[in-house]
ROSE-466145 format. One line per field, with one value per residue (C-alpha): residue number from 0; residue in three letters; y, x, z. Coordinates in Angstrom, 3 decimals, m for minus. Example, Ala and Ser with C-alpha at 12.3 -4.5 7.8 and 13.67 -1.06 7.14 Angstrom:
2
i: 0 | 1 $
aa: ALA | SER $
c2: m4.500 | m1.060 $
c1: 12.300 | 13.670 $
c3: 7.800 | 7.140 $
// end
This chain:
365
i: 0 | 1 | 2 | 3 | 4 | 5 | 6 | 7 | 8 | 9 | 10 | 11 | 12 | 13 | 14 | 15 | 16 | 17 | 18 | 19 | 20 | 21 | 22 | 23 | 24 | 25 | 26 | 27 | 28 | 29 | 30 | 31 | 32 | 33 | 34 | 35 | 36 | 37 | 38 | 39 | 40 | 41 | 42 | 43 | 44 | 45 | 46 | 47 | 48 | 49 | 50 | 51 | 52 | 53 | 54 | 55 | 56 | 57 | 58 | 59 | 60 | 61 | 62 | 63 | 64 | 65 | 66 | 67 | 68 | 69 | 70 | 71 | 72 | 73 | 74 | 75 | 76 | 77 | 78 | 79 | 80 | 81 | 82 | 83 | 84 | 85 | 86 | 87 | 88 | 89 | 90 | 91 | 92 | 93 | 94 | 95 | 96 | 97 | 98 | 99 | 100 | 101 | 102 | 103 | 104 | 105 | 106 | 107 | 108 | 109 | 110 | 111 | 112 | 113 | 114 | 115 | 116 | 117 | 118 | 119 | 120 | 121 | 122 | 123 | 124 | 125 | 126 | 127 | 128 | 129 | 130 | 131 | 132 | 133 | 134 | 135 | 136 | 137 | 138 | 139 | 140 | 141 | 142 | 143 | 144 | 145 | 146 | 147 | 148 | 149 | 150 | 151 | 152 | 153 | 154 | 155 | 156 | 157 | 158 | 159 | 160 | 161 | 162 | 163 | 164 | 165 | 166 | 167 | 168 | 169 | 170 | 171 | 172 | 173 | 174 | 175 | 176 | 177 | 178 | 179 | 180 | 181 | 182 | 183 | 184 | 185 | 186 | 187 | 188 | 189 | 190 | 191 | 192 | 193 | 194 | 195 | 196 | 197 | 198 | 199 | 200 | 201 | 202 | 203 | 204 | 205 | 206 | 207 | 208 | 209 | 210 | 211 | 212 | 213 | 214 | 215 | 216 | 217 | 218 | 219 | 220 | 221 | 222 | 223 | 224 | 225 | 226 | 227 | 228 | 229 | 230 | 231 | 232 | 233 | 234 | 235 | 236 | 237 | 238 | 239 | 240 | 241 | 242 | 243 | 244 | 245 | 246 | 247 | 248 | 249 | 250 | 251 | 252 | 253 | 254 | 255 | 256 | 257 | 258 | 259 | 260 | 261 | 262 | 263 | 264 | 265 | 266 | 267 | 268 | 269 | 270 | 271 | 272 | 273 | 274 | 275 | 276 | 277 | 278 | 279 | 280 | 281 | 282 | 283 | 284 | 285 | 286 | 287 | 288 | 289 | 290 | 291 | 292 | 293 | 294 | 295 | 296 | 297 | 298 | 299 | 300 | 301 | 302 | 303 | 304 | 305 | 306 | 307 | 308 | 309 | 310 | 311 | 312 | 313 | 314 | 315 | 316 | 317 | 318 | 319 | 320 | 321 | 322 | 323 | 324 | 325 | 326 | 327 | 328 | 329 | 330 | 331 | 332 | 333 | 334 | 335 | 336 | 337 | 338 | 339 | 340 | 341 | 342 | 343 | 344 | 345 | 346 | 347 | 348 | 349 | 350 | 351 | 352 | 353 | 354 | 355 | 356 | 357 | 358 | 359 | 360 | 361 | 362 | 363 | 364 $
aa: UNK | UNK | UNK | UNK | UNK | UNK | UNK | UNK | UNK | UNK | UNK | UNK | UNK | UNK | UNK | UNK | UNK | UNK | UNK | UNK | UNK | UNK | UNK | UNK | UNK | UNK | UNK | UNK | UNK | UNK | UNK | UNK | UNK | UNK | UNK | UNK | UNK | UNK | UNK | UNK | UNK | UNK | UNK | UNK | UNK | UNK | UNK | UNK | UNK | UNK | UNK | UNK | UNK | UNK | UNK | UNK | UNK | UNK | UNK | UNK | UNK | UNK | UNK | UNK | UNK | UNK | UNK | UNK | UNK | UNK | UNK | UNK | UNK | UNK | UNK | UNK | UNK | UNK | UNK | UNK | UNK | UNK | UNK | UNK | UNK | UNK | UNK | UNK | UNK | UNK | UNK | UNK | UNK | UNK | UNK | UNK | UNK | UNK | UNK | UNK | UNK | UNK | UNK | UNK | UNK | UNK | UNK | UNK | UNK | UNK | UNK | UNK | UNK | UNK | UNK | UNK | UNK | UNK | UNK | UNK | UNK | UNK | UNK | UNK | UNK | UNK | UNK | UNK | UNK | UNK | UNK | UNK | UNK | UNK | UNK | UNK | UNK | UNK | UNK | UNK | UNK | UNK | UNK | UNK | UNK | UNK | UNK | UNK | UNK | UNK | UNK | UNK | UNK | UNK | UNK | UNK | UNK | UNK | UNK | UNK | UNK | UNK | UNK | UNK | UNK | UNK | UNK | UNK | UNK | UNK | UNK | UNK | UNK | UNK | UNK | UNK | UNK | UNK | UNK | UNK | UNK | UNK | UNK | UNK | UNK | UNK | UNK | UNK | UNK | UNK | UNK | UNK | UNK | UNK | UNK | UNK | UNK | UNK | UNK | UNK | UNK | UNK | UNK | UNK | UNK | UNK | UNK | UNK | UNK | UNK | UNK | UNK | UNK | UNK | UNK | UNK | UNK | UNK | UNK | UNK | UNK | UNK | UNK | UNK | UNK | UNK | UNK | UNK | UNK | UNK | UNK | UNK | UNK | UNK | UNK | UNK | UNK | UNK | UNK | UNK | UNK | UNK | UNK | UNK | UNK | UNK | UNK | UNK | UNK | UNK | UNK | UNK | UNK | UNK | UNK | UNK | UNK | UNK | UNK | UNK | UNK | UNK | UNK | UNK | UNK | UNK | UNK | UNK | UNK | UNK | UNK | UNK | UNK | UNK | UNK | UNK | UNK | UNK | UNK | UNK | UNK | UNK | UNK | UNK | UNK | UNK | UNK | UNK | UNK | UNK | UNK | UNK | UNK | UNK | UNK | UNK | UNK | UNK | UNK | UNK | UNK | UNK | UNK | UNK | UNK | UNK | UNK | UNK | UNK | UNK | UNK | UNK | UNK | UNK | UNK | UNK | UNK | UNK | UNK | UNK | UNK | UNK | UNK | UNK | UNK | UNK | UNK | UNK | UNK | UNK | UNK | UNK | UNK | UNK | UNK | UNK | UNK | UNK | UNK | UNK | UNK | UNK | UNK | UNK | UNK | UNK | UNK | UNK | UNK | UNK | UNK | UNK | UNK | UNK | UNK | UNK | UNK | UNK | UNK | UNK | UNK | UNK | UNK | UNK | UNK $
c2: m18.321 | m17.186 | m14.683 | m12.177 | m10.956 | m7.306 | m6.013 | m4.171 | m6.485 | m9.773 | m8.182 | m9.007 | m6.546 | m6.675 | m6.273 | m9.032 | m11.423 | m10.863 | m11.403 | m14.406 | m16.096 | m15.173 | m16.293 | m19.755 | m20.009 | m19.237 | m21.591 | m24.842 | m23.894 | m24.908 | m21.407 | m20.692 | m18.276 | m15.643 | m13.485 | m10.920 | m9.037 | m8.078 | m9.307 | m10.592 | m13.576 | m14.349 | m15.865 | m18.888 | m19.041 | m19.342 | m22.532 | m24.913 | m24.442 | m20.248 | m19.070 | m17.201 | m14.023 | m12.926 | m9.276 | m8.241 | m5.104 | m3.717 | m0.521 | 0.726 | 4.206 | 5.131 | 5.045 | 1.723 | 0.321 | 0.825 | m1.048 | m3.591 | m3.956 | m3.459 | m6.931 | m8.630 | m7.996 | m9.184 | m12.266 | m14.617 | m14.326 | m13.083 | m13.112 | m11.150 | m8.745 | m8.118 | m5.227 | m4.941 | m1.262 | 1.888 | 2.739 | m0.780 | m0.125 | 3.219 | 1.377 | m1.498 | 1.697 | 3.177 | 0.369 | m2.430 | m0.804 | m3.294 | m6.216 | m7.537 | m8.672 | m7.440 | m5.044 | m5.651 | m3.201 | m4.178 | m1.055 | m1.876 | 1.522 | 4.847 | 7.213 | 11.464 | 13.870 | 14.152 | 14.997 | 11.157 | 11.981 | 11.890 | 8.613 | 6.200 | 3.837 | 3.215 | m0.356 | m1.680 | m3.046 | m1.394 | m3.871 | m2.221 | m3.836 | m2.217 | 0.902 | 3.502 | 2.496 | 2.350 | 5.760 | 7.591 | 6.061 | 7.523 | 10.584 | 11.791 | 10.040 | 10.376 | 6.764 | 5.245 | 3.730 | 0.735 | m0.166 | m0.447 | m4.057 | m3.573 | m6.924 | m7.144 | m9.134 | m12.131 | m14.909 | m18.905 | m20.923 | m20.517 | m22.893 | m21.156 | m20.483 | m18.229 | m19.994 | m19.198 | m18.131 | m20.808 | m20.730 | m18.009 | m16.072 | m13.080 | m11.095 | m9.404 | m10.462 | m8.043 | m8.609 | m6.543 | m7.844 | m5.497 | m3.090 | m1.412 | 1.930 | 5.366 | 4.484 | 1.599 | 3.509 | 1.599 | 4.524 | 4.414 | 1.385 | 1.564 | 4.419 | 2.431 | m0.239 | 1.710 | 4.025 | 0.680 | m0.813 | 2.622 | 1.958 | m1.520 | m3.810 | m6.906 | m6.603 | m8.082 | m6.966 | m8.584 | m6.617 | m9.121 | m7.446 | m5.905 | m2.377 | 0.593 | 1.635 | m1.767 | m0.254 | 2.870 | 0.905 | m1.325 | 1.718 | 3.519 | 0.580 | 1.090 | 4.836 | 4.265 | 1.217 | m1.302 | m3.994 | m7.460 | m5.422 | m4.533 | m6.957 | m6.076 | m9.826 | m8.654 | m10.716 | m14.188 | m16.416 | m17.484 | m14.681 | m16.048 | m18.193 | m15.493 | m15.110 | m18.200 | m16.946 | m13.458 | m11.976 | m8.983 | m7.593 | m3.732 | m2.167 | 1.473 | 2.234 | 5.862 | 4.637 | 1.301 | m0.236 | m3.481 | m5.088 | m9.241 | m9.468 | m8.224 | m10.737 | m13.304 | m11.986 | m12.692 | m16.580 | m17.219 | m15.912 | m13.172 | m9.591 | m6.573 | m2.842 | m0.620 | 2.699 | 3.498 | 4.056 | 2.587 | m0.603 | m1.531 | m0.827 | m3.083 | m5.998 | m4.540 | m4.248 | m1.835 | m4.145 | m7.226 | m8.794 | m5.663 | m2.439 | 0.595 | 3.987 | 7.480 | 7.744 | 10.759 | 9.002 | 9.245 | 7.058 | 7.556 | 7.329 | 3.978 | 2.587 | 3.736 | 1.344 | m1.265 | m1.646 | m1.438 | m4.154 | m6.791 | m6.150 | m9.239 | m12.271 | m14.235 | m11.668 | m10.802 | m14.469 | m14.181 | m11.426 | m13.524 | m16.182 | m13.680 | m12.264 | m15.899 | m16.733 | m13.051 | m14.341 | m17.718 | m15.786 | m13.353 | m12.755 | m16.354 | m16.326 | m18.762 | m15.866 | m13.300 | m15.806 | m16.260 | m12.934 | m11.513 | m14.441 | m13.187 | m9.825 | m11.768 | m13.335 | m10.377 | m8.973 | m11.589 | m13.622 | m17.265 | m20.266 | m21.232 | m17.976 | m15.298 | m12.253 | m9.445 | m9.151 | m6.027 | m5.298 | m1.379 | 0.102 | m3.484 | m2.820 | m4.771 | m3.708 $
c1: m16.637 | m14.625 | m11.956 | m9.705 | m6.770 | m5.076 | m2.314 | 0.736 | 3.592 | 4.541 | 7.707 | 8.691 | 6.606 | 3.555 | 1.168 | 2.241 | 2.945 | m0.644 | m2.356 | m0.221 | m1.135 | m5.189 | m5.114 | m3.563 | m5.486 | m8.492 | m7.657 | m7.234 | m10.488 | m12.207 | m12.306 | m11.637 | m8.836 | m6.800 | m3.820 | m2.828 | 0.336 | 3.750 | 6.796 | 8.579 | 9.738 | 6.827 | 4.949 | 6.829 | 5.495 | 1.661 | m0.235 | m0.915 | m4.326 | m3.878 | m4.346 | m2.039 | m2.590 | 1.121 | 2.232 | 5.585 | 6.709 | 5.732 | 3.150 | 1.469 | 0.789 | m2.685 | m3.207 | m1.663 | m3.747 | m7.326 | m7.608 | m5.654 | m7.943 | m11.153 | m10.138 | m9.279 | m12.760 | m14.450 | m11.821 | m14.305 | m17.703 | m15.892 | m18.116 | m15.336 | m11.830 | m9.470 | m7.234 | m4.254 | m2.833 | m4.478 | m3.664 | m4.948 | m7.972 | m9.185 | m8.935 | m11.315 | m13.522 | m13.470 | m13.571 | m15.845 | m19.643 | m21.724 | m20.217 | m21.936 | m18.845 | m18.139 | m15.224 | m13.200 | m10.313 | m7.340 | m5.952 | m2.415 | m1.188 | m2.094 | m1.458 | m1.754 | m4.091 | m3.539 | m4.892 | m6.394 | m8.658 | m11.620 | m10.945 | m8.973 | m10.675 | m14.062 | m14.398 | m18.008 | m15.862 | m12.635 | m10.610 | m8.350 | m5.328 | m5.230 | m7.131 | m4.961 | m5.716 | m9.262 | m9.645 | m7.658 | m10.613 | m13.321 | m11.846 | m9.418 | m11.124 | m14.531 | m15.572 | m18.677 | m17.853 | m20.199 | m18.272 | m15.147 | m13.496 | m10.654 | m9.209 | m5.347 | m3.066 | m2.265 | 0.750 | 1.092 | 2.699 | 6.408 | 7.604 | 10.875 | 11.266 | 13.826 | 16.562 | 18.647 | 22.210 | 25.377 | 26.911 | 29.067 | 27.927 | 26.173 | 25.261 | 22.138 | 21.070 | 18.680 | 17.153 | 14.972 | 13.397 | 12.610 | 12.898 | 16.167 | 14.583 | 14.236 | 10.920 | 11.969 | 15.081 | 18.213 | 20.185 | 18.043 | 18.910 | 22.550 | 22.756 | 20.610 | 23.043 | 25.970 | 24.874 | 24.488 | 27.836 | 29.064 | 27.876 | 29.741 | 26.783 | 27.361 | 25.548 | 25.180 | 22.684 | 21.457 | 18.818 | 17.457 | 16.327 | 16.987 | 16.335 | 17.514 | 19.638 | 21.380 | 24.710 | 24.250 | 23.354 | 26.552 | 28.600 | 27.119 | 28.124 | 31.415 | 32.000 | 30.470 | 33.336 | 30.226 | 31.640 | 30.961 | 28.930 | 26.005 | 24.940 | 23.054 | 23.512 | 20.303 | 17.057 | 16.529 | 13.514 | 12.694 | 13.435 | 11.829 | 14.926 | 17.118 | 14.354 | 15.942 | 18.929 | 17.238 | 16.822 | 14.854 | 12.953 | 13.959 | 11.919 | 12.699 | 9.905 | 8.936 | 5.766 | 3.627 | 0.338 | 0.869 | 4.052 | 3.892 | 7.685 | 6.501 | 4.143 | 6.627 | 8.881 | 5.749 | 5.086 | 8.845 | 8.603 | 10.736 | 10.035 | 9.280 | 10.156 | 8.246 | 7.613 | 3.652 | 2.837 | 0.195 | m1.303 | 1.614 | 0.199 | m2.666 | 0.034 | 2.526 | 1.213 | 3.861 | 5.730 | 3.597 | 4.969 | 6.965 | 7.668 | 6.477 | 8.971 | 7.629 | 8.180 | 10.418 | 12.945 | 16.359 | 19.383 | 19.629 | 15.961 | 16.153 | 19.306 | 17.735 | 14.710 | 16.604 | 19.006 | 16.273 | 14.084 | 17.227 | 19.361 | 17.096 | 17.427 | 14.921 | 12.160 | 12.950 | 12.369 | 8.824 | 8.082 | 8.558 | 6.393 | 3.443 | 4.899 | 3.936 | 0.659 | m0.692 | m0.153 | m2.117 | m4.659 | m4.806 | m2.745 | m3.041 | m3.508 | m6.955 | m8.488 | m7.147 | m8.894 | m11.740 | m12.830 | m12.081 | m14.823 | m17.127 | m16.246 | m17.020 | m20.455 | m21.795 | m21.439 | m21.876 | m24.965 | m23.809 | m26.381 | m29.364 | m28.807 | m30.655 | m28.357 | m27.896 | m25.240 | m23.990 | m24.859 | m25.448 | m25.242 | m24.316 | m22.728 | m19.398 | m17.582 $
c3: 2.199 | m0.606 | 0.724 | m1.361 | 0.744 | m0.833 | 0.136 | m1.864 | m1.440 | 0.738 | 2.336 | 5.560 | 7.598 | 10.245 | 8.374 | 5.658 | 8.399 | 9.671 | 6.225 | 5.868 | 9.222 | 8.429 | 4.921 | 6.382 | 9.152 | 7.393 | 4.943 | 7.168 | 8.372 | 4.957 | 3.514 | m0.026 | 0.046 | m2.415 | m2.036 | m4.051 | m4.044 | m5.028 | m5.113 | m1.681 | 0.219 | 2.320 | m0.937 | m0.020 | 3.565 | 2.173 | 2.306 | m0.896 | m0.209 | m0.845 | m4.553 | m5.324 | m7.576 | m7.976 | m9.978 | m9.921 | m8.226 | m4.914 | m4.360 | m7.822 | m8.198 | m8.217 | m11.841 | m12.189 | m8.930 | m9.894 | m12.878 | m11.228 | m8.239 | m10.506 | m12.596 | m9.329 | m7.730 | m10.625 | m11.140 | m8.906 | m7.078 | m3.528 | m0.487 | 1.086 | 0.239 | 2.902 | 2.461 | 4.278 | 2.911 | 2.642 | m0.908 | m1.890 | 0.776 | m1.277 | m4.677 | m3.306 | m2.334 | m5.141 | m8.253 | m6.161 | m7.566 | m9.120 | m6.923 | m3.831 | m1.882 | 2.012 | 2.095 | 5.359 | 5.828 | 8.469 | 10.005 | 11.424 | 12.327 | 13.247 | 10.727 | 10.518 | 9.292 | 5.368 | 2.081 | 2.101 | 4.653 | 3.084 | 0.951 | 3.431 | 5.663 | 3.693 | 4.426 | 5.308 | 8.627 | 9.880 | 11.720 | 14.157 | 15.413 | 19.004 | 21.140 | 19.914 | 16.053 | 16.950 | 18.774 | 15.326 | 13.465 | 15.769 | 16.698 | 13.882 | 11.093 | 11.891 | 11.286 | 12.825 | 16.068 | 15.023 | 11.619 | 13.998 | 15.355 | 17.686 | 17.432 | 18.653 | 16.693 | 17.382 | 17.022 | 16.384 | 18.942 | 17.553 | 19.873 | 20.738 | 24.462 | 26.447 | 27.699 | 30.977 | 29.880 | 30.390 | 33.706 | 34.230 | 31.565 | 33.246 | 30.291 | 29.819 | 26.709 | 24.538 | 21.503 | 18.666 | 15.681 | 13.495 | 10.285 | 10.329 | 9.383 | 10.840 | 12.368 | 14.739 | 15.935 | 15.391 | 16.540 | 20.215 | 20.422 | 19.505 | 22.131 | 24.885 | 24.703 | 24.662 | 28.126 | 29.784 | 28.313 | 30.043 | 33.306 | 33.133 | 33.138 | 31.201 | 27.642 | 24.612 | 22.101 | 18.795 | 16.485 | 13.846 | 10.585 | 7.334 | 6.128 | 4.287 | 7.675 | 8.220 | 6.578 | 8.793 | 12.001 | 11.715 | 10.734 | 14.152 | 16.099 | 15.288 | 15.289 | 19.214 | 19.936 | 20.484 | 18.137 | 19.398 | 22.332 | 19.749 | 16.256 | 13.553 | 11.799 | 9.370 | 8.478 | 9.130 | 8.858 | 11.275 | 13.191 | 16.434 | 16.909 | 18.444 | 21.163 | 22.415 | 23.640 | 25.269 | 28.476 | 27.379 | 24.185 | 23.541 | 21.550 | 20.536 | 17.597 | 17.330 | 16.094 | 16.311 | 15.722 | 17.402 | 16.383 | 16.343 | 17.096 | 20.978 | 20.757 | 19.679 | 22.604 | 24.768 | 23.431 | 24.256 | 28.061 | 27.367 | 28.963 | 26.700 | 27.228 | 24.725 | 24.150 | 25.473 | 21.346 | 19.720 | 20.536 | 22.782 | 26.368 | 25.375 | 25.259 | 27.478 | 31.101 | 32.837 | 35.943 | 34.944 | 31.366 | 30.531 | 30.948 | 28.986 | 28.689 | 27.582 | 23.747 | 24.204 | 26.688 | 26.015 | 26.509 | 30.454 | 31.143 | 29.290 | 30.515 | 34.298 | 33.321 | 32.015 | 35.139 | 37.672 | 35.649 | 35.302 | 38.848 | 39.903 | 36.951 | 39.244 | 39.305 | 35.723 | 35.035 | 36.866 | 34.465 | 31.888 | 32.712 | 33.051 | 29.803 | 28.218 | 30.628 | 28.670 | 25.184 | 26.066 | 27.557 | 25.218 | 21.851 | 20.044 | 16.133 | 17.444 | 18.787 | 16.536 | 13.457 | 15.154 | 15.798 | 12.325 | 11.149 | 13.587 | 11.530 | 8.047 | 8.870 | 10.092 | 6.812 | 4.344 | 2.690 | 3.270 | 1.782 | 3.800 | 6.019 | 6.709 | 7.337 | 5.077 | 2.493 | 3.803 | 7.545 | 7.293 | 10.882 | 12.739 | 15.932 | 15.497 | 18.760 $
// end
């Protein structure tokens, strides 16, 4: 198949990181594969085999977009585009007429009633990255049940695995990966860290990221006298190394779809605690491979969870194995590639085939 991947930018983010690992995937797999995008770092993480369809900049404004995504759908005879943003998503919608190529739209968060609502999500196949994602289509959105795919994201095999500390050292050691923004909640995390710093358990926390509040993070660590307690080092690639050297992932988004740094924490054996948002609770089984907190909890509530989960290092350490026996099981970028081809040949007209170029009313659950 010939596949176009869309999306606004190649920034470090989820949903970038999952176009990336599809469009390489896919590619190694004998596809013929595109990416188009802005500007951002991740361009160098694509595969020789990926065309690359480069323009500078980040998101266009909606005047600027159309045009752009009309000349890209007619730039090659697509079977398939794969649209990764929901400004990008509507522009597919709205410029693709006279083409016959399959529209596949990858919803990676849940988003709020808005004047969009009529426009977004529009593709022939809607593929939704956890329940959560998929129930806003249904029930907010309105979409057809049968045009929606919940697949869950998925990760590589990183390789890096959660070490036990050095002797003597009894630390607990939590990590984050993420944005430095106001939707992941630095400043939870600052204050999580610093109630159980109170209580004089052992800590050391690392959050590994950039974003527009890394100056405001750091300067919050400081005000709260958690220097060389708390570390906001910024972004790294690979990230995944810090996992290494972790004892727990702490998570403290307001909002997620299914982030892959929990799934990363999962591949390395290390435990999760997440707020029950989004997609998480379909990764995050509460006492199993993680534990899940009420998105409202505050500092104590956290810190309470936190303590109870760690006061035994050897049952935490069974946690994490289950943590990494899920993400075989269930969360490897094998799975995640093979089900969105599953998605692709239902809609598309390949050679000596019989099925229909688009699959009106196929029941893609």
């Amino acid at each position: 198949m010939r596949i176009l991947h869309i999306t606004d930018d190649l920034t470090v983010g989820g949903s970038q990181l999952v176009l990336v690992a599809l469009a390489n995937s896919q590619a190694a797999s004998g596809h013929s594969v595109a990416v188009a995008a802005g500007a951002g770092p991740l361009w160098d993480e694509l595969s020789p085999a990926v065309e690359l369809h480069r323009h500078e900049g980040g998101r266009m404004a909606l005047h600027r977009l159309l045009p752009y995504v009309h000349r890209l759908l007619r730039a090659a005879a697509w079977d398939v585009v794969h649209t990764h943003q929901r400004g990008v998503s509507t522009a597919v919608w709205l410029t693709r007429g006279g083409t016959r190529l399959a529209h596949v739209e990858h919803v990676h968060s849940e988003f709020g009633s808005s004047s969009w609502r009529g426009l977004s999500f529009r593709g022939d196949a809607l593929i939704a990255c956890g329940s959560a994602v998929a129930r806003m289509l249904v029930e907010d959105r309105g979409r057809r049940s049968e045009t929606v795919r919940t697949i869950p994201n998925g990760v590589a095999d990183h390789g890096v695995r959660r070490r036990p500390a050095p002797a003597g050292d009894d630390r607990l050691r939590i990590v984050n990966i993420a944005r430095a923004d106001a939707v992941k909640d630095p400043a939870r995390f600052v204050a999580v860290v610093g109630e159980l710093h109170r209580r004089g358990i052992p800590v050391q926390a690392t959050w590994v990221g950039d974003g527009g509040l890394l100056t405001a993070a750091r300067a919050l660590v400081t005000e709260a006298g958690l220097d060389g307690v708390v570390a906001f080092p910024g972004g790294r690639r690979p990230a995944v190394d810090a996992l290494a050297d972790a004892d727990l992932f702490l998570l403290t988004s307001q909002r997620e779809g299914l982030p892959l740094s929990v799934l990363e924490a999962a591949a390395a054996g290390c435990p999760v605690v997440a707020p029950e948002v989004g997609g998480l609770p379909d990764a995050v089984r509460h006492g199993e491979n993680g534990w899940l907190f009420p998105p409202t909890a505050g500092p104590d509530e956290l810190a309470d969870l936190i303590a109870t989960a760690c006061a035994d290092r050897s049952a935490l350490d069974r946690v994490g194995m289950r943590a990494r026996h899920v993400y075989e099981q269930e969360f490897g970028l094998d799975r995640v590639a093979a089900a969105v081809e599953e998605v692709y040949r239902a809609l598309v007209t390949l050679p000596g085939t019989d099925r229909c170029p688009i699959a009106a009313g196929l029941d893609l659950r």
